[in-house]
TORKOL-4160 file (C-alpha; in steps of 0.2 Angstrom, whole numbers, padded with zeros to 4 digits, m for minus):
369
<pt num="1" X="0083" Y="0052" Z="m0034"/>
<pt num="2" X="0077" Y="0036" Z="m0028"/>
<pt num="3" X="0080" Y="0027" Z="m0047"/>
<pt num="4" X="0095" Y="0035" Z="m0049"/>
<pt num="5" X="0103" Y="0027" Z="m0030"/>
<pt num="6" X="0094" Y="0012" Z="m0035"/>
<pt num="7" X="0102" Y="0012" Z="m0054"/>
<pt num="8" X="0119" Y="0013" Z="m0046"/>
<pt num="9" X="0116" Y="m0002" Z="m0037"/>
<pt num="10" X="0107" Y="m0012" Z="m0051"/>
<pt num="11" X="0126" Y="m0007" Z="m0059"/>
<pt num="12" X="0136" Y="m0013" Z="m0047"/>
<pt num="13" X="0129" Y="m0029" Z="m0045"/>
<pt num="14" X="0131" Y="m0034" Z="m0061"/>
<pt num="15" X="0144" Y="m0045" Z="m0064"/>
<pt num="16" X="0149" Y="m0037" Z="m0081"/>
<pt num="17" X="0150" Y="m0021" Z="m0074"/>
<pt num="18" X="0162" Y="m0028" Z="m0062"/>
<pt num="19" X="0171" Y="m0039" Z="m0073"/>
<pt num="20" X="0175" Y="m0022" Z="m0083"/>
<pt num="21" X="0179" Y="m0010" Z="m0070"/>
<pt num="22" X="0196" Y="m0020" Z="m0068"/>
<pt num="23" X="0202" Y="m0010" Z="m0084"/>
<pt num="24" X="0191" Y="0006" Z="m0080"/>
<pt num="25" X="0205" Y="0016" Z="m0087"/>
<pt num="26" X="0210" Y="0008" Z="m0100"/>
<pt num="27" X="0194" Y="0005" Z="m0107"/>
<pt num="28" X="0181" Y="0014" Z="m0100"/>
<pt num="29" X="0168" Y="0015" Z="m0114"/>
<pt num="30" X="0165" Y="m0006" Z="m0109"/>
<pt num="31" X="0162" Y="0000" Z="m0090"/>
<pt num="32" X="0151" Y="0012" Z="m0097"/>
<pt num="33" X="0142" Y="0001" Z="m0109"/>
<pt num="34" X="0141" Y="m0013" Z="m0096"/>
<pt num="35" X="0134" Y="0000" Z="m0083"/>
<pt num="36" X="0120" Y="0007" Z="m0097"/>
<pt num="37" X="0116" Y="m0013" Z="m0104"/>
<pt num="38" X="0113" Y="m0016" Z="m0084"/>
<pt num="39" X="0103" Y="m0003" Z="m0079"/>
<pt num="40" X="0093" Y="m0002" Z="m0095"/>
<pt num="41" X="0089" Y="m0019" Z="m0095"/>
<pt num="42" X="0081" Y="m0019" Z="m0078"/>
<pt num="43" X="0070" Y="m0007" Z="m0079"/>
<pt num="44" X="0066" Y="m0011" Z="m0096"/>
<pt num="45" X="0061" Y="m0028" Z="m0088"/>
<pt num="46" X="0052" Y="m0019" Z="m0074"/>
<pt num="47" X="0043" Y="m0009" Z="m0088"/>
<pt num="48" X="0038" Y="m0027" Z="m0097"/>
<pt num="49" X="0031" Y="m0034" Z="m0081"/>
<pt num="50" X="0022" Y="m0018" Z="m0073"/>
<pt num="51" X="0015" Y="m0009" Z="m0088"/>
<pt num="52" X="0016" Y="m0015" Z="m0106"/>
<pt num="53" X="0026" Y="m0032" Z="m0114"/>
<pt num="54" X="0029" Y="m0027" Z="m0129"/>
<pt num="55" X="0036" Y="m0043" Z="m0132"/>
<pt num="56" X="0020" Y="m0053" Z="m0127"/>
<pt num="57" X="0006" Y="m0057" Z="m0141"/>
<pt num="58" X="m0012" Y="m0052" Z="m0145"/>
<pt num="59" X="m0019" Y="m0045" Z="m0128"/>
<pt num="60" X="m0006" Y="m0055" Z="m0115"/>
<pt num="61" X="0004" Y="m0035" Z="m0119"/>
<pt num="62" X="m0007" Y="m0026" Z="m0107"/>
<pt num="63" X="m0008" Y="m0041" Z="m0095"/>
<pt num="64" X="0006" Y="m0033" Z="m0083"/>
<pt num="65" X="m0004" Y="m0015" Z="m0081"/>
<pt num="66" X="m0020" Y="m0027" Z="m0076"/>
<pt num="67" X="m0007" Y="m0034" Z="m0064"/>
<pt num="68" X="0000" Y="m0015" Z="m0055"/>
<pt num="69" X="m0019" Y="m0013" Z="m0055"/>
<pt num="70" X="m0022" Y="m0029" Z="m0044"/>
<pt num="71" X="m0009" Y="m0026" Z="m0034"/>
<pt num="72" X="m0012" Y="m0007" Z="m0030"/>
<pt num="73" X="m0032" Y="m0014" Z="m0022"/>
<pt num="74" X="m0027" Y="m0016" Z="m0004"/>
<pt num="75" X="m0015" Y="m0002" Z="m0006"/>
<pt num="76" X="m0028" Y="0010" Z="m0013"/>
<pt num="77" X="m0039" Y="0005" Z="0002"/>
<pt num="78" X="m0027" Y="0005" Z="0016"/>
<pt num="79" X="m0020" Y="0020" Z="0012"/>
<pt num="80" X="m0035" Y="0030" Z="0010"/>
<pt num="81" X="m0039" Y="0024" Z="0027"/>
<pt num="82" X="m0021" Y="0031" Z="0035"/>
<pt num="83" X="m0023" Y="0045" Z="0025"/>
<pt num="84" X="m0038" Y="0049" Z="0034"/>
<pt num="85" X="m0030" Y="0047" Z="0052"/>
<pt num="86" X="m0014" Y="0058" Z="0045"/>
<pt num="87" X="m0025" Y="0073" Z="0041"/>
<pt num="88" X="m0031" Y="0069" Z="0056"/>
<pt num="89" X="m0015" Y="0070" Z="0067"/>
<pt num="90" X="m0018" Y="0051" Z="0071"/>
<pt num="91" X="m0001" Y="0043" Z="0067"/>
<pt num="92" X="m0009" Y="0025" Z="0066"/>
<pt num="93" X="0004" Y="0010" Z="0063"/>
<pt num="94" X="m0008" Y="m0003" Z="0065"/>
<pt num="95" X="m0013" Y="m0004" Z="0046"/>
<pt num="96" X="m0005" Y="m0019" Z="0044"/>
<pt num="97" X="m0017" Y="m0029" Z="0059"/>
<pt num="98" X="m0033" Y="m0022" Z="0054"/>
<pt num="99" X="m0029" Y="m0028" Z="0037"/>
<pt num="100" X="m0027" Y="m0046" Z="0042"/>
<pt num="101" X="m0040" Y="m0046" Z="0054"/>
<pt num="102" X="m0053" Y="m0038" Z="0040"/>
<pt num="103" X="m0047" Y="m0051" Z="0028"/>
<pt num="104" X="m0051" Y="m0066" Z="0041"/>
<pt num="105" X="m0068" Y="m0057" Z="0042"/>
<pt num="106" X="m0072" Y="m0060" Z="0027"/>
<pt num="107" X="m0064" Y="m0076" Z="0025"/>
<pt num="108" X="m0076" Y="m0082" Z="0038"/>
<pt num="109" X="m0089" Y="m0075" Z="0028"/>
<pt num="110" X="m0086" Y="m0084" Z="0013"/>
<pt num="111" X="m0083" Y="m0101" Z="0019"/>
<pt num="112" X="m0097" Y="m0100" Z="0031"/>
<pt num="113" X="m0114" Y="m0094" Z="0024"/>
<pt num="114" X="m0122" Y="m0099" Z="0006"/>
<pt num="115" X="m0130" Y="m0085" Z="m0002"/>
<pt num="116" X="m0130" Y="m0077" Z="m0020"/>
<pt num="117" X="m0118" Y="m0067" Z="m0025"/>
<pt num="118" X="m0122" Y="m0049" Z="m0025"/>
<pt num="119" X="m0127" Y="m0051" Z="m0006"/>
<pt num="120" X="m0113" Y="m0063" Z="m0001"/>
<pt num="121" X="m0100" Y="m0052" Z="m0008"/>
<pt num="122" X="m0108" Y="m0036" Z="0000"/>
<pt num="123" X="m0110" Y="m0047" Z="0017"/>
<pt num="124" X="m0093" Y="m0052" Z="0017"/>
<pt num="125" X="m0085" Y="m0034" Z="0015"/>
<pt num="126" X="m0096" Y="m0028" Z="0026"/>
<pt num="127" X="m0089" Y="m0041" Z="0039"/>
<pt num="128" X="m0073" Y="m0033" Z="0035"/>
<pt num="129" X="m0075" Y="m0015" Z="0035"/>
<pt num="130" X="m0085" Y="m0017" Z="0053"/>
<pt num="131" X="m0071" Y="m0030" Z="0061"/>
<pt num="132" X="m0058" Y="m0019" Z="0054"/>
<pt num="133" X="m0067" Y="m0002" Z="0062"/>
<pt num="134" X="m0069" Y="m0012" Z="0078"/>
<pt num="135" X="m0052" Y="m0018" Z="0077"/>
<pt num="136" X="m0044" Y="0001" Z="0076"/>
<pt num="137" X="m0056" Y="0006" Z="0087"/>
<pt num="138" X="m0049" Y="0000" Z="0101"/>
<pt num="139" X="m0033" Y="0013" Z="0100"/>
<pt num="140" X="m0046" Y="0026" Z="0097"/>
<pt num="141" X="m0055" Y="0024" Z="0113"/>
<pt num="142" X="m0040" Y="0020" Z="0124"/>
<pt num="143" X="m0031" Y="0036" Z="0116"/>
<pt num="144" X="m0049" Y="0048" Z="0119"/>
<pt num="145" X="m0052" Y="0040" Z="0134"/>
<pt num="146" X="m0036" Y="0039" Z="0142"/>
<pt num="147" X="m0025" Y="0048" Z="0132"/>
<pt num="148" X="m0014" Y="0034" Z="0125"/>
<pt num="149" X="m0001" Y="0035" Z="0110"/>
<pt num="150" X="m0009" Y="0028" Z="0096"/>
<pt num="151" X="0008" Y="0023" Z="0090"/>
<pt num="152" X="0012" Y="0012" Z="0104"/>
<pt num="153" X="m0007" Y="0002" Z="0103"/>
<pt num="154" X="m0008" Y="0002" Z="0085"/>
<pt num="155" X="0009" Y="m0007" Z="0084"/>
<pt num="156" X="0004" Y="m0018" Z="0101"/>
<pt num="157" X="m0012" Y="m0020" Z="0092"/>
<pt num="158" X="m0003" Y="m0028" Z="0074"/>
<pt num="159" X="0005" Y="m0043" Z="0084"/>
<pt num="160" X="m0010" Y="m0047" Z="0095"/>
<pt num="161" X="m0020" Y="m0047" Z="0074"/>
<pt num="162" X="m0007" Y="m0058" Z="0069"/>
<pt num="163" X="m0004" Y="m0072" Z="0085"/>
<pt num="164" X="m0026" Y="m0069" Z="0086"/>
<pt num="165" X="m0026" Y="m0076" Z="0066"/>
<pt num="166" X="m0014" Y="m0088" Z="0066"/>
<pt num="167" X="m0023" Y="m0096" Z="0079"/>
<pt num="168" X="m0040" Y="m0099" Z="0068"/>
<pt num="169" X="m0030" Y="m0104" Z="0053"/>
<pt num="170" X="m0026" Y="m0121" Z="0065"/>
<pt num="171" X="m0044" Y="m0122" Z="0072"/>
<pt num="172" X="m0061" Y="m0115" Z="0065"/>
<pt num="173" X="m0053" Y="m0108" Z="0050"/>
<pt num="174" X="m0042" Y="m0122" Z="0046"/>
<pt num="175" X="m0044" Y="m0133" Z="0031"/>
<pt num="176" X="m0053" Y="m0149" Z="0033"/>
<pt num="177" X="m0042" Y="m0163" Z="0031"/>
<pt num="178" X="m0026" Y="m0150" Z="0030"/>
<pt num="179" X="m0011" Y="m0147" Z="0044"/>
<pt num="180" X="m0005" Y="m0132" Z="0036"/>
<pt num="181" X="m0009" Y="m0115" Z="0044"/>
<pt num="182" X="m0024" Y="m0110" Z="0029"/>
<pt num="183" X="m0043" Y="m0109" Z="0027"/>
<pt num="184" X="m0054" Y="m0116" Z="0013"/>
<pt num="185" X="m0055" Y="m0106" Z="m0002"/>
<pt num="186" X="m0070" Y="m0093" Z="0000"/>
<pt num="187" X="m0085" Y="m0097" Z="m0011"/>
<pt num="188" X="m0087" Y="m0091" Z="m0029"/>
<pt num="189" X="m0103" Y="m0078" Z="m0025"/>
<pt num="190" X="m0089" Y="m0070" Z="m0011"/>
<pt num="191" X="m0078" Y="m0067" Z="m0024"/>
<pt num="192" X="m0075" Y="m0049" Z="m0033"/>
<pt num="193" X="m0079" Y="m0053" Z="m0051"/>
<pt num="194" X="m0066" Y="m0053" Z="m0066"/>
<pt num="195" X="m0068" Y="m0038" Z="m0078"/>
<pt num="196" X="m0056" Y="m0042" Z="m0093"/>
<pt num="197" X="m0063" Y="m0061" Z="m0093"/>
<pt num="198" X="m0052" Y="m0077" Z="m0087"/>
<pt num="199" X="m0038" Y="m0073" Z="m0092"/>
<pt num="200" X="m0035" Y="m0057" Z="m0083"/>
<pt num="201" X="m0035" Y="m0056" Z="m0063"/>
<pt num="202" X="m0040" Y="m0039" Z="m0063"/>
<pt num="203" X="m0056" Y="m0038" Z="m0055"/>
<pt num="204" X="m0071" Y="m0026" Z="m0047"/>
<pt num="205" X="m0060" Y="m0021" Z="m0033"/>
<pt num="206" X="m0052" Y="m0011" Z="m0042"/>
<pt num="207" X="m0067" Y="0002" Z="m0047"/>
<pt num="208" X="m0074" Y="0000" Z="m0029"/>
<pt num="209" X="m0056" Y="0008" Z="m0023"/>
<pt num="210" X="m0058" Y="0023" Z="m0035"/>
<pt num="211" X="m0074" Y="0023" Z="m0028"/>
<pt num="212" X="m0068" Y="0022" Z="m0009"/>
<pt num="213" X="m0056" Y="0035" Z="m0015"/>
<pt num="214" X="m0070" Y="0047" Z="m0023"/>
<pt num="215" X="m0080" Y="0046" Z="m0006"/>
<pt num="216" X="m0065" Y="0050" Z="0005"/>
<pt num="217" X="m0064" Y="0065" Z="m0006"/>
<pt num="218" X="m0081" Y="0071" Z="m0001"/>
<pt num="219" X="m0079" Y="0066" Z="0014"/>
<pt num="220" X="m0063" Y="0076" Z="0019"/>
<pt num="221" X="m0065" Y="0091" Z="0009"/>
<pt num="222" X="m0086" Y="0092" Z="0006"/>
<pt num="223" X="m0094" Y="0087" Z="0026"/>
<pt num="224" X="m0095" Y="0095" Z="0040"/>
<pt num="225" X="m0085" Y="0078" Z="0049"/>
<pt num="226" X="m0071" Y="0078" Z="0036"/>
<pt num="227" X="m0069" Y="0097" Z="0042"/>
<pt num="228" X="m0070" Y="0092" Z="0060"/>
<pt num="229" X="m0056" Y="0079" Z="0058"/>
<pt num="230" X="m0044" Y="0093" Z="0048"/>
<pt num="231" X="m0048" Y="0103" Z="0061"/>
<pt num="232" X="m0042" Y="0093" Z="0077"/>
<pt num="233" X="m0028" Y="0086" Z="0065"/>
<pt num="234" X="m0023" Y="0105" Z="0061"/>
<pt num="235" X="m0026" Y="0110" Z="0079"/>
<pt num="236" X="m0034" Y="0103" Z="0093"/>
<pt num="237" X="m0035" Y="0115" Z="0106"/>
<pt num="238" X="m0042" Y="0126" Z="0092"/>
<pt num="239" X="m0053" Y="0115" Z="0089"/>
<pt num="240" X="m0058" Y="0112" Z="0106"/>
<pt num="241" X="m0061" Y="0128" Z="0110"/>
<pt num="242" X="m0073" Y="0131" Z="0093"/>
<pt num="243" X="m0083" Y="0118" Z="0103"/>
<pt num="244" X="m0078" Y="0100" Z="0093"/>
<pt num="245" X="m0080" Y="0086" Z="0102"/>
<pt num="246" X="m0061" Y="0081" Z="0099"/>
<pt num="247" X="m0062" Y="0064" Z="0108"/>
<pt num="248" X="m0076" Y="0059" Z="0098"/>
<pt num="249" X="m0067" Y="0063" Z="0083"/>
<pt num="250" X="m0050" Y="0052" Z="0089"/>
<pt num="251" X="m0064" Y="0039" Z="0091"/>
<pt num="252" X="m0072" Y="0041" Z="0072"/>
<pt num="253" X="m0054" Y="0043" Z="0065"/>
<pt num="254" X="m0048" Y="0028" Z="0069"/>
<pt num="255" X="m0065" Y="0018" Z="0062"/>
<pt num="256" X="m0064" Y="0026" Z="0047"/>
<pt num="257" X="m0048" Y="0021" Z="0046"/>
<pt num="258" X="m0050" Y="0004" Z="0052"/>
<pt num="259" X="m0064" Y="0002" Z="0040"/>
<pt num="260" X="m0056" Y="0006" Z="0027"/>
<pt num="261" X="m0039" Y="m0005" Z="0029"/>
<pt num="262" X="m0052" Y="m0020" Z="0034"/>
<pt num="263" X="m0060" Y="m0018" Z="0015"/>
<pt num="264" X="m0042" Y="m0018" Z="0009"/>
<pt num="265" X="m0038" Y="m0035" Z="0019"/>
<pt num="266" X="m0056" Y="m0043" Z="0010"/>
<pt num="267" X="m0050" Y="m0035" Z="m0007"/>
<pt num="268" X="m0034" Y="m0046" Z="m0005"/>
<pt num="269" X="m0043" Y="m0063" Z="0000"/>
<pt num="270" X="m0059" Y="m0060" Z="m0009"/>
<pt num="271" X="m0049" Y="m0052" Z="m0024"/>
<pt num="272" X="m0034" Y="m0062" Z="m0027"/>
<pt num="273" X="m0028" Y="m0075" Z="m0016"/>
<pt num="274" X="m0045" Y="m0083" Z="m0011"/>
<pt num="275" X="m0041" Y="m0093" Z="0004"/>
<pt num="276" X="m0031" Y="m0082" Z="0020"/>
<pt num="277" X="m0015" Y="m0087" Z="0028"/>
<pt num="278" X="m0003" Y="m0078" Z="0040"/>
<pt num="279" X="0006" Y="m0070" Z="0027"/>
<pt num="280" X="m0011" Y="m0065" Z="0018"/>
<pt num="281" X="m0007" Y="m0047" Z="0024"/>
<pt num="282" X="0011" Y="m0048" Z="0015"/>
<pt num="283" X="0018" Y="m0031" Z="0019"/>
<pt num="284" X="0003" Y="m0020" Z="0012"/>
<pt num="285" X="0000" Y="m0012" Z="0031"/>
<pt num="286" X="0016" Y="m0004" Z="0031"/>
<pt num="287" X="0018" Y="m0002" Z="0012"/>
<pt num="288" X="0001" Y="0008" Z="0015"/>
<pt num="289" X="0010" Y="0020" Z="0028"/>
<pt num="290" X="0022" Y="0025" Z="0014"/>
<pt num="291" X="0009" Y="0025" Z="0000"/>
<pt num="292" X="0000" Y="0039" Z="0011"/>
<pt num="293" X="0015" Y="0049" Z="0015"/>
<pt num="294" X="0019" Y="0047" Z="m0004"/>
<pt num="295" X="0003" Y="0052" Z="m0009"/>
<pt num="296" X="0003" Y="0071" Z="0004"/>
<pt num="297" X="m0013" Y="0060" Z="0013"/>
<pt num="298" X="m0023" Y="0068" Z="m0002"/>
<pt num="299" X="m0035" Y="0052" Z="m0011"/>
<pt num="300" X="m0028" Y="0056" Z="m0028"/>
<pt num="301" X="m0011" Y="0054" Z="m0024"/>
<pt num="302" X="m0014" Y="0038" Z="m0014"/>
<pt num="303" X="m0021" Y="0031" Z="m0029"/>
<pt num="304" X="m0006" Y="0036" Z="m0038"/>
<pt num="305" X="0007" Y="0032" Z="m0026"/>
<pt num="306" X="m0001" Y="0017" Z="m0024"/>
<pt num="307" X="m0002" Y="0011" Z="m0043"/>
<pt num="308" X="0017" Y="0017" Z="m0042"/>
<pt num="309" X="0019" Y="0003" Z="m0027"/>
<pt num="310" X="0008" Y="m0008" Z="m0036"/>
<pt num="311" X="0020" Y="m0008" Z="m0053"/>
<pt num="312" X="0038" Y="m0010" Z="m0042"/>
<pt num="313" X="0028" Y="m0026" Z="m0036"/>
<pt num="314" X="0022" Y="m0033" Z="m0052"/>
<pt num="315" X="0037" Y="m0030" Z="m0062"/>
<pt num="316" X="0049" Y="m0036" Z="m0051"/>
<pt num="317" X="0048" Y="m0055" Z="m0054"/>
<pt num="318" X="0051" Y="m0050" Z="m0072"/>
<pt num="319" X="0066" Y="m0041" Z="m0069"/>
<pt num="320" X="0074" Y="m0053" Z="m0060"/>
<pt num="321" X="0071" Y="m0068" Z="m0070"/>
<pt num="322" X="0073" Y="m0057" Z="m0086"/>
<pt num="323" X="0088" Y="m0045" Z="m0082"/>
<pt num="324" X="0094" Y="m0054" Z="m0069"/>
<pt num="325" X="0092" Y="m0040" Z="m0057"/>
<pt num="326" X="0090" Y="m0045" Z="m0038"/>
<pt num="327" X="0071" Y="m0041" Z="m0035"/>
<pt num="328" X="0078" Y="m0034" Z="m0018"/>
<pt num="329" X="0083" Y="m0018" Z="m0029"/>
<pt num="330" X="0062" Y="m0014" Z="m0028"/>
<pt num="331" X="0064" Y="m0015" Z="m0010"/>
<pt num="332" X="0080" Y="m0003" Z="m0010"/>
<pt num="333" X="0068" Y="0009" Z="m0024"/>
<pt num="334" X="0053" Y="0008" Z="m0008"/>
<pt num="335" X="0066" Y="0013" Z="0005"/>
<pt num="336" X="0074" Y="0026" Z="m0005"/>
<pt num="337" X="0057" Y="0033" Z="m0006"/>
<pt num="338" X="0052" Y="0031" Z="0011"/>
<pt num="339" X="0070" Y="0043" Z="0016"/>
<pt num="340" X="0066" Y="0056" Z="0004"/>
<pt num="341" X="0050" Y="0058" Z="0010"/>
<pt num="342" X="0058" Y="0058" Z="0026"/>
<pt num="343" X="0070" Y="0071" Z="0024"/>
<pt num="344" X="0063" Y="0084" Z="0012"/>
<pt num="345" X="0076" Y="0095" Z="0018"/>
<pt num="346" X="0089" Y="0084" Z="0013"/>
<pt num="347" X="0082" Y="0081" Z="m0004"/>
<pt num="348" X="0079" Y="0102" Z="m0005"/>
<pt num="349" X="0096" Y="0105" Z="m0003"/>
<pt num="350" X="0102" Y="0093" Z="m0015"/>
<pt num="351" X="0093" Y="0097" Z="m0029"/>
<pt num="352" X="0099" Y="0105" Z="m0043"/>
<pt num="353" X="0088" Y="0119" Z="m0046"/>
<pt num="354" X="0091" Y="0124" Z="m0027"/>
<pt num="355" X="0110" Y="0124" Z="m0032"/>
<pt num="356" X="0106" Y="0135" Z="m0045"/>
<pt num="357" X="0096" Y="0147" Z="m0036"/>
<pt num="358" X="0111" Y="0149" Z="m0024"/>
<pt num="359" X="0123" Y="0153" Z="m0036"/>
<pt num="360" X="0110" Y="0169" Z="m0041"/>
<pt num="361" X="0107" Y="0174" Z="m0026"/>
<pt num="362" X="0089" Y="0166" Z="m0025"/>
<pt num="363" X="0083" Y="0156" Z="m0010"/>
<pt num="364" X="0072" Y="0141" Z="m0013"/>
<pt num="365" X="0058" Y="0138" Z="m0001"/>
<pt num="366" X="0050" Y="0123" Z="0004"/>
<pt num="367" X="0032" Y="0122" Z="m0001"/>
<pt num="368" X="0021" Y="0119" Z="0012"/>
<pt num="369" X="0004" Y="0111" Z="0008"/>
C-alpha cells in the first residue's frame, strides 16, 4: 500500500503525466502510458541504485546492494537496540542522542590514542557501546528510581546529545586549523575494514550487526534476563509479584539499549563517514524507531526492515538524477510505512481479502503476535 500511494504521487508529479491529463478523455491511453513510463522509471531507478545496475560494467553491477548493506549498519544496530526496550515495554525516543553521543565516543577514540588495529577498533566501539549505555542510562534510573516517562527524558535527553556535541566539534574535537563544526578524520587502525576491496564501501560492520543481531536473539529468547525483560514488558505486576526485580530491569533495558544505538553511532563514523559532525547521526535514531516497529521488535525482521531502509536510501539519489523523481517520494514511501504500521486496523479493513471475506460471510481477525 505504501508503493502504491507513493506510485500515484511519483505520477502526478510528472510533468508528462500532467501535460496529458488535459485530454484525458480524449486520449486516455497517453495519460496512461505517461503514468506507466513515470512510475516504472522510478523505481526502476531505485532498483539500479539499491540493488543491481544492470546498466553498470564488470563488478560496479552489484555496487548499489553493497550500498543498502552500508547504509542499513547503524540501522541494524540501533534497532536491535529499540527492539530490546519495545519487548521490553520501554518506549525509548532517545535513539537518535545515544547515537551521536556513541559516535563522539569513538571519534575521540580514534583521534586520540595510537594503537594497532585490532585493539584500537575494539577500544573505540567499546568507548561507544559503554557512553551510549551510560547515556540511556540515565532515563532508566530516573524512570526505576523515580518513575519518570521514558518518553519525555529520552526526547529531553536527544537535544541535550546534540547542543553536548556540537559543543566539542568547536573545542577539543574540533579540527586543527579548521572553523567549521568537524573533528579530524579518525585513524586507519579505528576504522572497520573494507570486505569487497577499495572499490567497495562495504565493510566489517556489516557482519558484526548480523552478529549483534544473532546475540540479541539468544539473548531475548534463550536467557534467563531476556525472559525477565518480556516478562516486565508483558506484564509488570505479574512480573513483580513472580519476584523480578522490575526496576532493575528498566535500569538493564535501557543500557542494552543504549549500547547497542552507541555501537550503531561508531559504525556510522568508524564505518563510513570517518570524521563526526552534528549531522553525523542524520536521521538514523528515529529511522531505527520505525525500523523496529517494521520489524515486530523480533532481530530478523529488524535486519530486514532495515535493509529495506537501507535500499530507499541508496537508491534514491539515483532515482532522482535518473528518472527525475523528487527523492522526497522515499521520504513519503517511509511515512506511508510508518501510518500503516500505525493503524493496522485501518490497513485490515482495506484490504482486499478482508473485503472478500465480508462478502462470504467470514470475518478476518487481526493476528496478534
Amino acid at each position: 500500500m505504501a508503493l502504491l500511494a507513493s506510485s500515484i504521487l511519483i505520477a502526478a508529479a510528472n510533468a508528462e503525466v500532467q501535460a496529458s491529463a488535459a485530454y484525458l478523455f480524449a486520449r486516455p491511453g497517453d495519460f496512461f502510458g505517461a503514468a506507466w513510463d513515470a512510475i516504472f522509471g522510478a523505481y526502476s531507478s531505485l532498483f539500479r541504485g539499491a540493488i543491481f545496475d544492470y546498466q553498470a560494467e564488470g563488478i560496479r553491477r552489484i555496487r548499489p546492494i553493497t550500498e543498502t548493506m552500508v547504509a542499513a549498519v547503524p540501522l541494524i544496530f540501533t534497532g536491535l537496540g529499540l527492539a530490546v526496550g519495545f519487548r521490553s515495554g520501554l518506549f525509548n525516543i532517545g535513539a537518535q542522542g545515544q547515537v551521536l553521543i556513541g559516535a563522539a565516543a569513538a571519534t575521540w577514540v580514534g583521534i586520540t590514542f595510537t594503537l594497532p588495529a585490532p585493539i584500537h577498533l575494539t577500544l573505540a566501539c567499546l568507548a561507544a557501546v559503554v557512553v551510549g549505555a551510560a547515556w540511556a542510562g540515565i532515563a532508566g534510573f530516573l524512570k526505576a528510581r523515580t518513575g519518570a516517562n521514558e518518553v519525555i527524558v529520552t526526547i529531553m535527553l536527544n537535544s541535550v546529545s546534540l547542543y553536548l556535541v556540537s559543543y566539542l566539534l568547536t573545542t577539543s574535537l574540533l579540527r586543527q586549523g579548521g572553523t567549521r563544526p568537524i573533528s579530524p578524520a579518525v585513524a586507519d587502525t579505528a576504522t572497520f575494514p573494507l570486505l569487497l576491496g577499495d572499490g567497495f564501501r562495504l565493510h566489517l560492520g556489516f557482519i558484526v550487526a548480523l552478529l549483534a543481531a544473532a546475540g540479541v536473539w539468544w539473548l531475548m529468547e534463550r536467557s534467563v534476563l531476556g525472559f525477565q525483560f518480556r516478562a516486565v514488558g508483558a506484564n509488570q505486576r505479574a512480573a513483580r509479584t513472580a519476584g523480578i526485580r522490575v526496576n532493575l530491569v528498566f535500569v538493564l533495558v535501557m543500557l542494552t539499549a543504549g549500547g547497542l544505538a552507541g555501537l550503531g553511532g561508531a559504525a556510522q563514523i568508524l564505518g563510513t563517514d570517518k570524521s563526526l559532525q552534528a549531522g553525523s547521526a542524520g536521521s538514523i535514531g528515529f529511522d531505527a524507531i520505525t525500523v523496529a516497529l517494521l520489524g515486530r521488535s523480533k532481530p530478523l525482521g529488524t535486519v530486514m526492515a532495515a535493509l529495506l531502509f537501507g535500499a530507499l536510501r541508496a537508491g534514491s539519489p539515483l532515482m532522482q538524477t535518473s528518472a527525475g523523481t523528487p527523492i522526497d517520494i522515499v521520504l513519503v514511501i517511509q511515512a506511508s510505512i510508518v501510518l500503516l504500521i500505525a493503524a493496522p486496523v485501518l490497513v485490515r479493513e482495506l484490504s482486499l481479502v478482508h473485503r472478500i471475506a465480508q462478502l462470504f460471510g467470514y470475518s478476518v481477525k487481526e493476528s496478534r503476535a
